[in-house]
MOPAC internal coordinates of N, CA, C and O (Angstrom, degrees):
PM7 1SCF
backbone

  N    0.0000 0     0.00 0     0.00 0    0    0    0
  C    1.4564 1     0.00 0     0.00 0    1    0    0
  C    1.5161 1   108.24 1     0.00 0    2    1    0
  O    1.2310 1   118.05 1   -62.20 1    3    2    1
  N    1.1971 1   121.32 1   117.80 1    3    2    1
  C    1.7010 1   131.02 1  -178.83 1    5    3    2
  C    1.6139 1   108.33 1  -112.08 1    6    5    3
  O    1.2310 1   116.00 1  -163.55 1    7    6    5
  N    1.3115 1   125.20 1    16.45 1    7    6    5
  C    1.2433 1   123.41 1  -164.97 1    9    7    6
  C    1.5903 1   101.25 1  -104.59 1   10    9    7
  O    1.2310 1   120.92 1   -69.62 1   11   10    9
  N    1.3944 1   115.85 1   110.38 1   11   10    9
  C    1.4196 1   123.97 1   165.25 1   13   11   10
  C    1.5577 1   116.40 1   -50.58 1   14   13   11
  O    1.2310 1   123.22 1   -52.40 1   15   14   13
  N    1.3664 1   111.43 1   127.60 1   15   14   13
  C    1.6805 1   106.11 1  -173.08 1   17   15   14
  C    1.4838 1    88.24 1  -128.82 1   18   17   15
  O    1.2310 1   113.36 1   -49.68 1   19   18   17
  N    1.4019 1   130.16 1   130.32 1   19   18   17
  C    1.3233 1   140.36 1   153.19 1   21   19   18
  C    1.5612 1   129.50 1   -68.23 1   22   21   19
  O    1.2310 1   131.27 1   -70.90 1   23   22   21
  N    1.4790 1    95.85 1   109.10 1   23   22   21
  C    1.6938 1   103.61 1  -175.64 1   25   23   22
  C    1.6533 1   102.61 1   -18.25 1   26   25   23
  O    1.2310 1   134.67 1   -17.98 1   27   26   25
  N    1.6460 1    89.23 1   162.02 1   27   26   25
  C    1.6158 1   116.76 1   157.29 1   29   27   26
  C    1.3214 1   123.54 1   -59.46 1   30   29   27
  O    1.2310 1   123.83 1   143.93 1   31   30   29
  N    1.7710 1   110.26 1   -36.07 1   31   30   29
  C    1.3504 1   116.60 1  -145.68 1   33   31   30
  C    1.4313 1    94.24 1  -115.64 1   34   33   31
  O    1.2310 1   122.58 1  -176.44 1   35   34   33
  N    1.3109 1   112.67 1     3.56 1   35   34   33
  C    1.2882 1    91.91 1  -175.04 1   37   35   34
  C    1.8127 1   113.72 1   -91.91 1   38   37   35
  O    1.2310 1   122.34 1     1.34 1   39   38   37
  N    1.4039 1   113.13 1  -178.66 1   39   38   37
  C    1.0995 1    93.62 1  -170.13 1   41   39   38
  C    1.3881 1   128.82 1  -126.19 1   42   41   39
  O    1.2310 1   119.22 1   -37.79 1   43   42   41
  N    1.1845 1   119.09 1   142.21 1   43   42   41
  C    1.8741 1   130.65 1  -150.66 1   45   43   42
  C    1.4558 1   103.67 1   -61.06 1   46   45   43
  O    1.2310 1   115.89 1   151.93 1   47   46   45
  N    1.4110 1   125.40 1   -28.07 1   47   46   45
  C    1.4760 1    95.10 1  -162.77 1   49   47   46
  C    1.6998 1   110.65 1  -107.33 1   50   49   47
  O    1.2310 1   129.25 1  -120.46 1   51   50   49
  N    1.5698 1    99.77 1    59.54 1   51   50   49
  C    1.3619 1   109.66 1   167.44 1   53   51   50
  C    1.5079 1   122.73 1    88.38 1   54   53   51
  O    1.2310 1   128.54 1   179.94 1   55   54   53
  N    1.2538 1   101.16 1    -0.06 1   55   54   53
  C    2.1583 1   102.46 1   166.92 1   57   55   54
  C    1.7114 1   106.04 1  -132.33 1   58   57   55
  O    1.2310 1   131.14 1   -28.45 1   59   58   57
  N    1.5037 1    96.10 1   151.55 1   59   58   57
  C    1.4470 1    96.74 1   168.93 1   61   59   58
  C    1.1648 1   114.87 1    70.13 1   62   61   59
  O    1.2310 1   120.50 1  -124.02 1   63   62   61
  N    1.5196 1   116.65 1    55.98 1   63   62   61
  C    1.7337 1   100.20 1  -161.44 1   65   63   62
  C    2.0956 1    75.37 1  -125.67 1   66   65   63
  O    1.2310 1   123.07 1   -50.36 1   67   66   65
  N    0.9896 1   111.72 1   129.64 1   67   66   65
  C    1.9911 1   110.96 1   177.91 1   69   67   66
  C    1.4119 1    76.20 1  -134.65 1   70   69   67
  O    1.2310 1   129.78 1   -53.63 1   71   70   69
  N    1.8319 1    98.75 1   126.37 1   71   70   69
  C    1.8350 1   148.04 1   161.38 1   73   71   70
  C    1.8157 1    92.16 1   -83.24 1   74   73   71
  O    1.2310 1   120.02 1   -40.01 1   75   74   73
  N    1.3507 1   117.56 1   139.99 1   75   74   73
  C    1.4993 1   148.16 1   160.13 1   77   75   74
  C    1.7919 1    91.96 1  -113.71 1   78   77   75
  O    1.2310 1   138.09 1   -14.21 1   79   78   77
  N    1.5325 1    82.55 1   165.79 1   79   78   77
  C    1.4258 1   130.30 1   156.10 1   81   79   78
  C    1.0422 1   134.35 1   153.92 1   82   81   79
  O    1.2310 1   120.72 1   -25.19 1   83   82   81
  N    1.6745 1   116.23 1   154.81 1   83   82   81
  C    1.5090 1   106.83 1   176.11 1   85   83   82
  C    1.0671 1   119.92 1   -89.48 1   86   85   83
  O    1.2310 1   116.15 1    -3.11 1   87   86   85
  N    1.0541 1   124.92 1   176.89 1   87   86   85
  C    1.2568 1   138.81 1  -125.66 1   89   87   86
  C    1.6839 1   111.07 1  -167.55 1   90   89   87
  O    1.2310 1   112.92 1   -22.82 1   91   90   89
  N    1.3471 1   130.99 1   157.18 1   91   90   89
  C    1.3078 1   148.34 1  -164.41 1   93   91   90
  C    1.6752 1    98.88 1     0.60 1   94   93   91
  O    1.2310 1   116.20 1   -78.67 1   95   94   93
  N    1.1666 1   124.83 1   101.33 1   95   94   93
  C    1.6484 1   132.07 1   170.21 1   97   95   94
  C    1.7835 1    89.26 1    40.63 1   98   97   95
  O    1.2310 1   110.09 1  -117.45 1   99   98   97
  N    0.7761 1   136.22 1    62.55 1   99   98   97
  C    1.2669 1   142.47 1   133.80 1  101   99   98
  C    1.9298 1   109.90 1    71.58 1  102  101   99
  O    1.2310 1   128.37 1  -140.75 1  103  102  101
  N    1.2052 1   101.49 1    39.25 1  103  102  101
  C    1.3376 1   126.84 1  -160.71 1  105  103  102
  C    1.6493 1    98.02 1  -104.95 1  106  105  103
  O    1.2310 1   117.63 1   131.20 1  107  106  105
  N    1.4186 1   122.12 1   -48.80 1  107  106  105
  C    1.6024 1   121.38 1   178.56 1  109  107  106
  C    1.3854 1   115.26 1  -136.57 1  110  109  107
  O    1.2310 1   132.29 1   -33.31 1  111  110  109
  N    1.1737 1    93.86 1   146.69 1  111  110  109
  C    1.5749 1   102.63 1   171.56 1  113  111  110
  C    1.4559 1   102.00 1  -110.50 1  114  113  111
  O    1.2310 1   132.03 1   -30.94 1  115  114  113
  N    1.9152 1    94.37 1   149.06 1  115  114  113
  C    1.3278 1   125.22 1  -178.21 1  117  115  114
  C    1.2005 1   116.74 1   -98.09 1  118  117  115
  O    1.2310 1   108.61 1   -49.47 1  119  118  117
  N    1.6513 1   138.90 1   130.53 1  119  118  117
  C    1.4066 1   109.23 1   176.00 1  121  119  118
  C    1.9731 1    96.33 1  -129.51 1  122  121  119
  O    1.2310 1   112.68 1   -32.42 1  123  122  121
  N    1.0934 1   131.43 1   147.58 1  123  122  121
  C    1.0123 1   134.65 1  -159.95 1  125  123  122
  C    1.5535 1   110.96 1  -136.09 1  126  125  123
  O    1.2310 1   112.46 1   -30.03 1  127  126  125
  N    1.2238 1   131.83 1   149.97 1  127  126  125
  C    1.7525 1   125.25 1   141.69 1  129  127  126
  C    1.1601 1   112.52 1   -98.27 1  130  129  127
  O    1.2310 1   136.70 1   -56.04 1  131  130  129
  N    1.8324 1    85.26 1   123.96 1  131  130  129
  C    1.4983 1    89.41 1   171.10 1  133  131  130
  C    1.3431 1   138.82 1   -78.80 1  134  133  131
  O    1.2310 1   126.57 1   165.57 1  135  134  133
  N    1.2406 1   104.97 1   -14.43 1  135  134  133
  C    1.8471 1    97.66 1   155.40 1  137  135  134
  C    1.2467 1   124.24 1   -52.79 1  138  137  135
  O    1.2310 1   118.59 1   168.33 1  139  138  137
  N    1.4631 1   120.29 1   -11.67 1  139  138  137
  C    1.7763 1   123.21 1  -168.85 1  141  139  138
  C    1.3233 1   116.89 1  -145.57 1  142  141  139
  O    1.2310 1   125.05 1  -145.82 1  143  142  141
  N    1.4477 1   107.91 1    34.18 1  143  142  141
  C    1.2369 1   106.42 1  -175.47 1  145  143  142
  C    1.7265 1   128.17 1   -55.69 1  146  145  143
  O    1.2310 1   122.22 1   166.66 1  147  146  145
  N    1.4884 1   113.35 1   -13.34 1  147  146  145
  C    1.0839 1   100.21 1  -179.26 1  149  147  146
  C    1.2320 1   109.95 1   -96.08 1  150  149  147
  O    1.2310 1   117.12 1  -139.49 1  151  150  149
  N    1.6833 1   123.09 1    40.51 1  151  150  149
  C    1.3539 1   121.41 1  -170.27 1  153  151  150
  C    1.6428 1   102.36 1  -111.17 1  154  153  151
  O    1.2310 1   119.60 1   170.95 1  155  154  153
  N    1.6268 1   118.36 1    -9.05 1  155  154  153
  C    1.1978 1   128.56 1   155.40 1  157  155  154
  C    1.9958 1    98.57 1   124.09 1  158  157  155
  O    1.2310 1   123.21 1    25.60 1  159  158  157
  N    1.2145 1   111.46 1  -154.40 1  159  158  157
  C    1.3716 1    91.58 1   171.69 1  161  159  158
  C    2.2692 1   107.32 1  -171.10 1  162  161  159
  O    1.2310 1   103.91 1    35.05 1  163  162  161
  N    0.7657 1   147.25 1  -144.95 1  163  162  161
  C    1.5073 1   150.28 1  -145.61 1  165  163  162
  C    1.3163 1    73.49 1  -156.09 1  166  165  163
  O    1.2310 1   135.03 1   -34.00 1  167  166  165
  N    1.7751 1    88.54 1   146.00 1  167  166  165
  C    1.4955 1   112.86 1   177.85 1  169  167  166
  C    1.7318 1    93.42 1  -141.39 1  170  169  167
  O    1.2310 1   118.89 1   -41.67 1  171  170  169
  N    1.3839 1   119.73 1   138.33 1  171  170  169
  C    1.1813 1   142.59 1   173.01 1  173  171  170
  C    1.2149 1   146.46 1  -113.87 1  174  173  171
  O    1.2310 1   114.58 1   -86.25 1  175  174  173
  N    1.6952 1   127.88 1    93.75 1  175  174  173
  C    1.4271 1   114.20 1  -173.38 1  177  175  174
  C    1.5998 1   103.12 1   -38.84 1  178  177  175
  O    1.2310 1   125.77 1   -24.69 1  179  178  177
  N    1.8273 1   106.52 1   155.31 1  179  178  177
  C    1.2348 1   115.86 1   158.70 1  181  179  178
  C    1.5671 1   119.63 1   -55.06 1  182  181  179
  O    1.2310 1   123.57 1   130.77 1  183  182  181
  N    1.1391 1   110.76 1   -49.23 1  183  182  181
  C    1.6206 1   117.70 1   167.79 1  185  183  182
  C    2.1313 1   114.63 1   -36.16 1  186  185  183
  O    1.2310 1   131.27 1   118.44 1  187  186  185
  N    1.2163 1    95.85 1   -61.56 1  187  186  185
  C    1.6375 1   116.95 1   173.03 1  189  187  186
  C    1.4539 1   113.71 1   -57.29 1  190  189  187
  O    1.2310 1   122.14 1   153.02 1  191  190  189
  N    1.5964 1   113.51 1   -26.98 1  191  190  189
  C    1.4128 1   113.52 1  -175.48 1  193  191  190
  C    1.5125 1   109.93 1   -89.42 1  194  193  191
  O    1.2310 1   126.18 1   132.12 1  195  194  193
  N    1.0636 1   105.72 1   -47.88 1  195  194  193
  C    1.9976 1   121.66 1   163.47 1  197  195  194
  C    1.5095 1   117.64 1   -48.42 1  198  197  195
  O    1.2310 1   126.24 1   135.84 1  199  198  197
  N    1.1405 1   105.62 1   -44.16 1  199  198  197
  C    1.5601 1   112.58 1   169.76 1  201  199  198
  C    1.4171 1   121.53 1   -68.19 1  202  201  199
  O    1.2310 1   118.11 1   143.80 1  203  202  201
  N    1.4496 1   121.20 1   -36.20 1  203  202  201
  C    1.6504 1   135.45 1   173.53 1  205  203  202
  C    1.5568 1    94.59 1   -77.02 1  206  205  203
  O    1.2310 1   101.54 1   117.05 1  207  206  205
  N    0.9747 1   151.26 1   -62.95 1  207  206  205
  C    1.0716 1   152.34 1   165.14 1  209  207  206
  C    1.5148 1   141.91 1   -43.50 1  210  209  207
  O    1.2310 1   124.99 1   168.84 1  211  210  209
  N    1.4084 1   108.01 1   -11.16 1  211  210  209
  C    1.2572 1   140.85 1   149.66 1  213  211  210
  C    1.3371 1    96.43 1   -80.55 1  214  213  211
  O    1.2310 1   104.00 1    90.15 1  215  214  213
  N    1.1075 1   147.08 1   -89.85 1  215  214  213
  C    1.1830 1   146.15 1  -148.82 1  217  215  214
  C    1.4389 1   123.71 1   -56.33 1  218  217  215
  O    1.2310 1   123.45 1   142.30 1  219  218  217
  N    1.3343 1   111.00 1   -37.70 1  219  218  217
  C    1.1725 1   128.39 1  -176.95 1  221  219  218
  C    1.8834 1   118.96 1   -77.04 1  222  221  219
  O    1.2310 1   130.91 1   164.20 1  223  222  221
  N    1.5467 1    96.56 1   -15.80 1  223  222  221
  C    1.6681 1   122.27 1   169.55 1  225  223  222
  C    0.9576 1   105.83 1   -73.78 1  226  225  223
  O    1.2310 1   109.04 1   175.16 1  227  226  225
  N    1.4707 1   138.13 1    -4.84 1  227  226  225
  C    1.7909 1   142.67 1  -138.80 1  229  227  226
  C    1.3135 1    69.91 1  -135.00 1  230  229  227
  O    1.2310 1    85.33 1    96.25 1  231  230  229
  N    1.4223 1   171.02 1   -83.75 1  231  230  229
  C    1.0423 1   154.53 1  -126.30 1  233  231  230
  C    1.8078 1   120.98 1   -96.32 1  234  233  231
  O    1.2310 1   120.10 1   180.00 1  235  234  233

């Protein structure tokens, strides 16, 4: 799957908007801003992504 999907949380009226996806057979995640996408973006073991995502449920 190579298709950038823009968070839930982010927000519509033009700031703060961060694109995911997975990436190589479902091995990393990508996380990007989409205002700047051609500025490149973070790549994430699945392990690293589960763990940020745990954590971030805690808040």
């Amino acid at each position: 799957m190579d298709t950038w999907t823009k968070s839930s949380y982010s927000n519509n009226s033009g700031g703060e908007c961060v694109e995911v996806r997975v990436a190589a057979a479902r091995a990393w995640i990508d996380v990007r801003d989409s205002r700047t996408p051609d500025l490149g973006h973070l790549s994430f073991g699945t392990a690293e992504w589960r763990a940020f995502l745990a954590e971030a449920d805690r808040l």
